[in-house]
KEKOL-605920 format. One line per 4 residues: for each residue x, y, z of N, C-alpha, C, O. Coordinates in Angstrom, 3 decimals. Layout:
N
X:Y:Z:X:Y:Z:X:Y:Z:X:Y:Z; ...
//
This chain:
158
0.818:-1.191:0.000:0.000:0.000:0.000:0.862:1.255:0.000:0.522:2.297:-0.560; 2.087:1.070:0.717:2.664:2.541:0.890:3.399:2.522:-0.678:3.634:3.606:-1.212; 3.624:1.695:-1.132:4.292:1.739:-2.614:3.453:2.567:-3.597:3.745:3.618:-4.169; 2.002:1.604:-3.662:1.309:2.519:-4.485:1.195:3.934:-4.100:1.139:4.763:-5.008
1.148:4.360:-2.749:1.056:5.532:-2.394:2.102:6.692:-3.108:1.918:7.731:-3.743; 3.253:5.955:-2.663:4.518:6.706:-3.402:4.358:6.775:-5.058:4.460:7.816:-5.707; 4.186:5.943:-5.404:3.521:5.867:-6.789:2.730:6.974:-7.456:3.034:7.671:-8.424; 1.741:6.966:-6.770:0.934:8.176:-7.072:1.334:9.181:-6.475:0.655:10.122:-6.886
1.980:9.486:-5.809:2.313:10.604:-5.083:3.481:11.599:-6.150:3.797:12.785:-6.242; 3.794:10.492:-6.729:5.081:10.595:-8.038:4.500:11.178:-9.211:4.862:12.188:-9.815; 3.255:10.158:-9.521:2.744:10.916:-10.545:1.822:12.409:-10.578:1.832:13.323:-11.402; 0.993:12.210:-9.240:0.450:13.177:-9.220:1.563:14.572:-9.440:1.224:15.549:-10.109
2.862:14.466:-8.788:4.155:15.548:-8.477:4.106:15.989:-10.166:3.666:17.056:-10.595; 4.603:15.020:-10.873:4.951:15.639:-12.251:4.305:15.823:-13.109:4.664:16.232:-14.213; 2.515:15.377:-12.526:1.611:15.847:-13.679:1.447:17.210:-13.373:1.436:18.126:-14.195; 1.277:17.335:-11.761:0.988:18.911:-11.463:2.073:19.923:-12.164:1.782:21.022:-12.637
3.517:19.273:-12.133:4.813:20.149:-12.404:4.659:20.439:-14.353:5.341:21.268:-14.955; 3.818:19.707:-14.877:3.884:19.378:-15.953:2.543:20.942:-16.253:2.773:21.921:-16.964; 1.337:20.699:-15.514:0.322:21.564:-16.062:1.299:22.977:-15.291:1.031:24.111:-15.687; 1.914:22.872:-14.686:2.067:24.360:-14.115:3.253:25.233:-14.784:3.575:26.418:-14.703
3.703:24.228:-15.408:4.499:25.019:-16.772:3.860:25.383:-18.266:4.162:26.304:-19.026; 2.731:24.185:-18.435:2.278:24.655:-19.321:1.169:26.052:-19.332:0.642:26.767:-20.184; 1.191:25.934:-17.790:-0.090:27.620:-17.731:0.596:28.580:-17.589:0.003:29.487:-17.006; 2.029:28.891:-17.981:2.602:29.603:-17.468:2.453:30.389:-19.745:2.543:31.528:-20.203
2.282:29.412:-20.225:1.941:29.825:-21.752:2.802:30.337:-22.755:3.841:30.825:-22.310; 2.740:30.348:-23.285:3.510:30.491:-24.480:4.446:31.768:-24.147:3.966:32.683:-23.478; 5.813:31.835:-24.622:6.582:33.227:-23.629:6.574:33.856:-25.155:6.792:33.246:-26.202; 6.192:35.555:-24.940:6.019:35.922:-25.799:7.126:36.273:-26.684:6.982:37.291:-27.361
8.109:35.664:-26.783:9.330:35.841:-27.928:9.129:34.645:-28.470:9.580:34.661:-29.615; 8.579:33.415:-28.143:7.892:32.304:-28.926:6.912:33.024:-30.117:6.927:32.583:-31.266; 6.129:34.080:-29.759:5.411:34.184:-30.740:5.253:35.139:-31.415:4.282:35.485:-32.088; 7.116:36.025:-31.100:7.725:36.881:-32.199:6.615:38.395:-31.830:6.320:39.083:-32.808
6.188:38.726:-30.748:5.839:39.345:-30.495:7.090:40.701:-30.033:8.148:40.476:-29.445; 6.564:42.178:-30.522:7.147:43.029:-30.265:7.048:43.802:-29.054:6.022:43.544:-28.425; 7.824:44.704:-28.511:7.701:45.353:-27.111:7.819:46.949:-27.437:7.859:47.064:-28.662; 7.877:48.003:-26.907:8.103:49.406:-26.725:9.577:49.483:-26.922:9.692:50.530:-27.559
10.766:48.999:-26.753:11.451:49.579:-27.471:12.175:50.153:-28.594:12.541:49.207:-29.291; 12.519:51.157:-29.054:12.635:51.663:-30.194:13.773:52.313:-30.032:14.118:53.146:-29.193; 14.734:51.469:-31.622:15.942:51.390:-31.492:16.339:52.851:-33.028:15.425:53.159:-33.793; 16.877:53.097:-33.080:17.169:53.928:-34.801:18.503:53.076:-35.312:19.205:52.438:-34.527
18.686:53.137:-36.379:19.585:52.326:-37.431:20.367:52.976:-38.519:19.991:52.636:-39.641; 21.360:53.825:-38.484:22.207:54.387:-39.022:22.373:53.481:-40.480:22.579:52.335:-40.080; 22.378:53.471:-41.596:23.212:52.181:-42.654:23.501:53.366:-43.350:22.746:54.336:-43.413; 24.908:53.245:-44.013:25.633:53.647:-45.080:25.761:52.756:-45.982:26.172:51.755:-45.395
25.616:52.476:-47.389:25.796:51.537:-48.301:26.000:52.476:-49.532:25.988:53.706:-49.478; 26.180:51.759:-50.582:26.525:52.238:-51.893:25.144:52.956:-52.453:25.154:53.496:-53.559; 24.310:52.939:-51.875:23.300:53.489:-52.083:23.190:54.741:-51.069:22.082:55.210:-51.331; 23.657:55.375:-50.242:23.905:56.245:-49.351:23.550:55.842:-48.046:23.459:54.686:-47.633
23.283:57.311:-47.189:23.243:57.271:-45.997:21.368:57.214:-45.517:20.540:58.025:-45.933; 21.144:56.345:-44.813:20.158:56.186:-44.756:19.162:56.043:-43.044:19.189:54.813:-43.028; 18.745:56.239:-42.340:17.825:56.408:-41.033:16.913:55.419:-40.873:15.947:55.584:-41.619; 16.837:54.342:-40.109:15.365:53.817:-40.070:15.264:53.505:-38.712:16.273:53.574:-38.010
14.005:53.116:-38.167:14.039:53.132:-36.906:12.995:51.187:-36.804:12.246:50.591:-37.578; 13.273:51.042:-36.131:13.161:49.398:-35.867:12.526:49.200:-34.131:12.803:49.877:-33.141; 11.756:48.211:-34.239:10.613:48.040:-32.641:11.733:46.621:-32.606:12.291:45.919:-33.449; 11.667:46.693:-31.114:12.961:45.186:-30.549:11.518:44.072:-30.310:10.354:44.388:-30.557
11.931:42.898:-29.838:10.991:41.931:-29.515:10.800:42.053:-27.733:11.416:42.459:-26.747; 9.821:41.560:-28.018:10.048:41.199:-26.088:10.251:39.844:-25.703:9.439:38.942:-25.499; 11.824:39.888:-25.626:12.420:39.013:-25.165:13.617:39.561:-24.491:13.941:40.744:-24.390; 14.524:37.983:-23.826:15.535:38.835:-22.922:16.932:39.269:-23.456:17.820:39.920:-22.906
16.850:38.653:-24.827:18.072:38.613:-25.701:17.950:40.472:-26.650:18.900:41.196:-26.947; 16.354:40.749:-26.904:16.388:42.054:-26.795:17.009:43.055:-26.070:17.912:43.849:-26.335; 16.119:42.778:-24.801:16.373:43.470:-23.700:17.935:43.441:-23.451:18.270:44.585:-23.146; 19.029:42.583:-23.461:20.201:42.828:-23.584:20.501:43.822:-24.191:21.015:44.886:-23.848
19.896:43.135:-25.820:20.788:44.171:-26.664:20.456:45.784:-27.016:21.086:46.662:-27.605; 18.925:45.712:-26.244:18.725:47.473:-25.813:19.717:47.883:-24.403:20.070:49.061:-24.460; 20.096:47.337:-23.485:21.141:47.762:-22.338:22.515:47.873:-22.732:23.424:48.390:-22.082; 22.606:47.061:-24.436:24.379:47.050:-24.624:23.731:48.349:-25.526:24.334:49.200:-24.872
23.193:48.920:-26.229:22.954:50.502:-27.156:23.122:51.543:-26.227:23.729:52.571:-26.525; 22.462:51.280:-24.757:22.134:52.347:-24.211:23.371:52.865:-23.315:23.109:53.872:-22.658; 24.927:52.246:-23.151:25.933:52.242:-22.692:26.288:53.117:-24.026:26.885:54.137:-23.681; 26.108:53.040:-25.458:26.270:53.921:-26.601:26.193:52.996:-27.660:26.179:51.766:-27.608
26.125:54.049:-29.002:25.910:53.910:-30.379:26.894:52.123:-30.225:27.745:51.821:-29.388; 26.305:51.228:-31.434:27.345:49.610:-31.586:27.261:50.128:-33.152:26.251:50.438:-33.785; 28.633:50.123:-33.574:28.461:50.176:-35.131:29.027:48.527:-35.874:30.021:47.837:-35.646; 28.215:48.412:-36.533:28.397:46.786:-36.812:29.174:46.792:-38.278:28.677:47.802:-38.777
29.657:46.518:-38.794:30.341:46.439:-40.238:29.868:44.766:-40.624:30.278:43.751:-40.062; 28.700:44.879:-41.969:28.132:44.494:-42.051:28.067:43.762:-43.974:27.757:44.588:-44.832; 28.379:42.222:-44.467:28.777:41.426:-45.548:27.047:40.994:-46.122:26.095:40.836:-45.358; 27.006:40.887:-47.437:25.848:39.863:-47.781:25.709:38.671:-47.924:26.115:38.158:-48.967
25.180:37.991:-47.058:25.616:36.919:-47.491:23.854:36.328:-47.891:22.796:36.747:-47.423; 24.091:35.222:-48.923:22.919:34.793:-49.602:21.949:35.661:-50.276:20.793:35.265:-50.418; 22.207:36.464:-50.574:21.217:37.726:-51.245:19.828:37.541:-50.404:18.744:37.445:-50.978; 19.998:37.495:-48.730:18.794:37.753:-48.079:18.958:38.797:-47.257:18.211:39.698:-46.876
20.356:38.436:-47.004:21.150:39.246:-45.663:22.262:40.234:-45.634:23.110:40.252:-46.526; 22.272:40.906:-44.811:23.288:41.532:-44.441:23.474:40.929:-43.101:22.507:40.674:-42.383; 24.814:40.674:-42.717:25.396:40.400:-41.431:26.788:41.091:-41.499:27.439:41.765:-42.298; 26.959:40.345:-39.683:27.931:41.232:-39.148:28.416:40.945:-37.707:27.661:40.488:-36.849
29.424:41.172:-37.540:29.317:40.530:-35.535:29.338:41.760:-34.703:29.662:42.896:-35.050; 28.960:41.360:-33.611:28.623:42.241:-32.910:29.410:42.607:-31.891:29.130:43.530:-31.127; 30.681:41.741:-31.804:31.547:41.852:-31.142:31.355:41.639:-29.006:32.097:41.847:-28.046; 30.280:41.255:-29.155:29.932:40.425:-28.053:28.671:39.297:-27.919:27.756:39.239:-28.741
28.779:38.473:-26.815:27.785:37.312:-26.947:26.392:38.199:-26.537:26.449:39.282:-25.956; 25.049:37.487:-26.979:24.076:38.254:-26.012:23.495:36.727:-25.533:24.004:35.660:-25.876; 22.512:36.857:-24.808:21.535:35.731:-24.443:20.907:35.283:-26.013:20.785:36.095:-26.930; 20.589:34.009:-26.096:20.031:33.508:-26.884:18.618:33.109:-26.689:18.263:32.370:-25.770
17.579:33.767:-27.838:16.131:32.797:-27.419:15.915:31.797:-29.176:15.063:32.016:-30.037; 16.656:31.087:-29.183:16.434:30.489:-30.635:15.132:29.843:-30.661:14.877:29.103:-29.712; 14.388:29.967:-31.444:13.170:29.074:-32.091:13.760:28.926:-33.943:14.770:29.077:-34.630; 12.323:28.533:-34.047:12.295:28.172:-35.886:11.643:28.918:-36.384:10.429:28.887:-36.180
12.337:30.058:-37.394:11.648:31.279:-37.641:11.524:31.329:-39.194:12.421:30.859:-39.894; 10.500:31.855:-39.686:10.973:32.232:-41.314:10.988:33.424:-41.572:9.949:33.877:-42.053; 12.111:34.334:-41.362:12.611:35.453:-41.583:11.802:36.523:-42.472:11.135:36.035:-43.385; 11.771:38.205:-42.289:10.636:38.466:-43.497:11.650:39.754:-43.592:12.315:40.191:-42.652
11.630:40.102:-44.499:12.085:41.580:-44.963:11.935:42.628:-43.669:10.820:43.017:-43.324; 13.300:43.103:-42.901:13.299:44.147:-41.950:13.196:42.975:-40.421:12.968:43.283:-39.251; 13.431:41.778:-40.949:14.005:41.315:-39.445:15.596:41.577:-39.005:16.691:41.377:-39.532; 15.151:42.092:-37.846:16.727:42.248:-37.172:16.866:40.983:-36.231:16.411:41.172:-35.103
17.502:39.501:-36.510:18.236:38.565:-35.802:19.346:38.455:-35.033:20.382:38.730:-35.639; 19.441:38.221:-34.179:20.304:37.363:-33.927:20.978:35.995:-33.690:20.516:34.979:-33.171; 22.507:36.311:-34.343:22.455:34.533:-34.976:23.936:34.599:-33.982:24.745:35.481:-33.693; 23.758:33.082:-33.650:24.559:32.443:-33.048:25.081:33.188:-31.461:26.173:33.010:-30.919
24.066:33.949:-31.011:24.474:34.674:-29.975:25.306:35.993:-29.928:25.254:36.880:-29.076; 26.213:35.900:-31.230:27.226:36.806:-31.681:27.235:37.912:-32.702:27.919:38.936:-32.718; 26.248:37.448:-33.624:26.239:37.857:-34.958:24.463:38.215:-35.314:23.543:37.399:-35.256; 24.364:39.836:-35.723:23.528:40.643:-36.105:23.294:40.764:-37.724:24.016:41.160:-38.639
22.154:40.321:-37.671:21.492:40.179:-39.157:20.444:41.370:-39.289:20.016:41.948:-38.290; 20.043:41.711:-40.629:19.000:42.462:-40.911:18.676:41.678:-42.391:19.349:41.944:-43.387; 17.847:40.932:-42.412:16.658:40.808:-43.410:16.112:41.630:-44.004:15.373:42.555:-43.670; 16.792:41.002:-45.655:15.737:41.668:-46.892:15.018:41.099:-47.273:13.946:41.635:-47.553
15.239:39.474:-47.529:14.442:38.161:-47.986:13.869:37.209:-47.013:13.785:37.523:-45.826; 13.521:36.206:-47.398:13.138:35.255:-46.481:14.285:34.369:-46.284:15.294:34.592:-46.953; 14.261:32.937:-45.069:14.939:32.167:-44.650:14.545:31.351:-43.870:13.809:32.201:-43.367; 14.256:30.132:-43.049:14.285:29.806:-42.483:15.260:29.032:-41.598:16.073:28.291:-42.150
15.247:29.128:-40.473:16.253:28.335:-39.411:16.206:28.790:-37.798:15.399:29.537:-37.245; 16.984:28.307:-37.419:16.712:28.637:-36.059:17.552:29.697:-35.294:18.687:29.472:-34.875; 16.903:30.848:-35.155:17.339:31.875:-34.421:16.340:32.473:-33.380:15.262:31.978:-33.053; 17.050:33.943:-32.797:16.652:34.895:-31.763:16.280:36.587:-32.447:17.037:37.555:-32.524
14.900:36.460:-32.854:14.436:37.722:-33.269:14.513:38.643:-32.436:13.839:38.760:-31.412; 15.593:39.560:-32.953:15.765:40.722:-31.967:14.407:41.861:-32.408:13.829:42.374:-31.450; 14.143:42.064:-33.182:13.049:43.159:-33.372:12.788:43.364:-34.827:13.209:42.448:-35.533; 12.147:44.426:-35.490:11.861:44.431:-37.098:12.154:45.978:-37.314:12.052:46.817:-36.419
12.476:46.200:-38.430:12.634:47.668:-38.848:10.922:48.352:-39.138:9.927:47.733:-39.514; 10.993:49.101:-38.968:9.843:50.265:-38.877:9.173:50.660:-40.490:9.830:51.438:-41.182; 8.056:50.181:-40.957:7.667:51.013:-42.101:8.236:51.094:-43.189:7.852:52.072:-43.830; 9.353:50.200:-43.917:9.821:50.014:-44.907:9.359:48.608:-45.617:9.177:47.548:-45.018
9.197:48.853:-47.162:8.627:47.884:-47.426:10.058:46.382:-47.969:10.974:46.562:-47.166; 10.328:45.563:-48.612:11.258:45.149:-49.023:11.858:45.217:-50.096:12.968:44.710:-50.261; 11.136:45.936:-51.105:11.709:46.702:-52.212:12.613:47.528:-51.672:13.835:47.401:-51.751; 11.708:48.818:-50.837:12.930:49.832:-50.141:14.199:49.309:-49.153:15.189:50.002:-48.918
14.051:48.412:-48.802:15.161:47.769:-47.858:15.956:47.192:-48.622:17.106:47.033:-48.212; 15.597:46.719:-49.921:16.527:46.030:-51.018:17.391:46.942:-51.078:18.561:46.578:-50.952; 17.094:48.492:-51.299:17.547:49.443:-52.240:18.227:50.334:-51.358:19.243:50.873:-51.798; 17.698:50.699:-49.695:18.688:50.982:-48.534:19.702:49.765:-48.489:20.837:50.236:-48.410
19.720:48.875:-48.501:20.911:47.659:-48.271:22.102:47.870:-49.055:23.190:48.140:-48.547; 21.885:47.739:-50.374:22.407:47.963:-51.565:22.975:47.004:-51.887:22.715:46.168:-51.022; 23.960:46.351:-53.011:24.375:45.293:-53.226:25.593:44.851:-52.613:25.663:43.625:-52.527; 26.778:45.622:-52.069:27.695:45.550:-51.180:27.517:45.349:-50.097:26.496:44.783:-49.706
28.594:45.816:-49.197:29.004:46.209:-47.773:28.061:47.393:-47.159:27.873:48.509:-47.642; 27.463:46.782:-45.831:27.120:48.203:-44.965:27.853:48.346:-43.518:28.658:47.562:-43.017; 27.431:49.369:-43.072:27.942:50.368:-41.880:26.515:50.286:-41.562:25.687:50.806:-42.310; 26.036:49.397:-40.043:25.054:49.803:-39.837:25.536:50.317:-37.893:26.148:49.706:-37.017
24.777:51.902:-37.942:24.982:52.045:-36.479:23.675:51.803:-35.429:22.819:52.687:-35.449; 23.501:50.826:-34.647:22.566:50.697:-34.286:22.492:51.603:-32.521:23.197:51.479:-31.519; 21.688:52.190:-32.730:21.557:53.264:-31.265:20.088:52.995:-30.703:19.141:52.571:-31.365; 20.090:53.389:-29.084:19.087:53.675:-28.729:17.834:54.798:-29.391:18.499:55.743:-29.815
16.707:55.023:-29.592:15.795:56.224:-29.856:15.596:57.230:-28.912:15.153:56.955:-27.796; 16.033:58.994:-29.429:15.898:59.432:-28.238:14.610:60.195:-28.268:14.196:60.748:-27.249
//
């Protein structure tokens, strides 16, 4: 009798531990949801000098990388790679929230913890959506990007 007791006492433990994570619900960087901060985005490219301003996610890998802007301006020097992207490192690690994302024109990623992307095209794989650029469509982001090298300075909004 005391076996079965323990028994159930076991299961009851990890069914409860089981529903009380799942009510805790979906965390909203799972579902690429955005937050209030607002970052601006310096890019220089062969196409000139250009301004856009970008909403972060609410997540904690954001939230880092709004506390590493707000210490000052991060200027990223920034390659194409795959005619989707521009990347670039960031020259430090941040927190990682990777899921399975399919990238859309004006996502700002982060990949591998290290390395800052901005999306012109699509992609899929597994990363940490840092936030999206503001009101540009992907024609215009084609044409702010340009076909080279950028200089992107990413700052807090004041």
């Amino acid at each position: 009798m005391k076996k079965i007791f323990i028994v159930l006492m076991s299961v009851f433990l990890l069914a409860s531990t089981a529903c009380a994570n799942g009510s805790r619900g979906i965390k909203s960087s799972d579902k690429g949801e955005l937050s209030d901060m607002k970052i601006s985005i310096q890019i220089t490219s062969d196409s000139g000098r250009h301004s856009l301003a970008a909403t972060l996610a609410d997540n904690s890998s954001a939230m880092a990388f709004y506390e590493l802007l707000e210490k000052g301006p991060v200027t990223i020097k920034m390659t194409d790679y795959g005619n989707f992207e521009k990347v670039g490192p960031l020259g430090t690690k941040l927190p990682r929230n990777d899921t399975q994302i399919t990238t859309q024109a004006g996502d700002i990623i982060l990949y591998q913890g290290n390395q800052i992307t901005i999306y012109y095209d699509t992609n899929s794989w597994n990363f940490t959506r840092l936030g999206k650029v503001d009101g540009v469509t992907q024609a215009e982001l084609k044409k702010i990007l340009g076909k080279g090298n950028v200089t992107a300075v990413f700052s807090v909004m004041e």
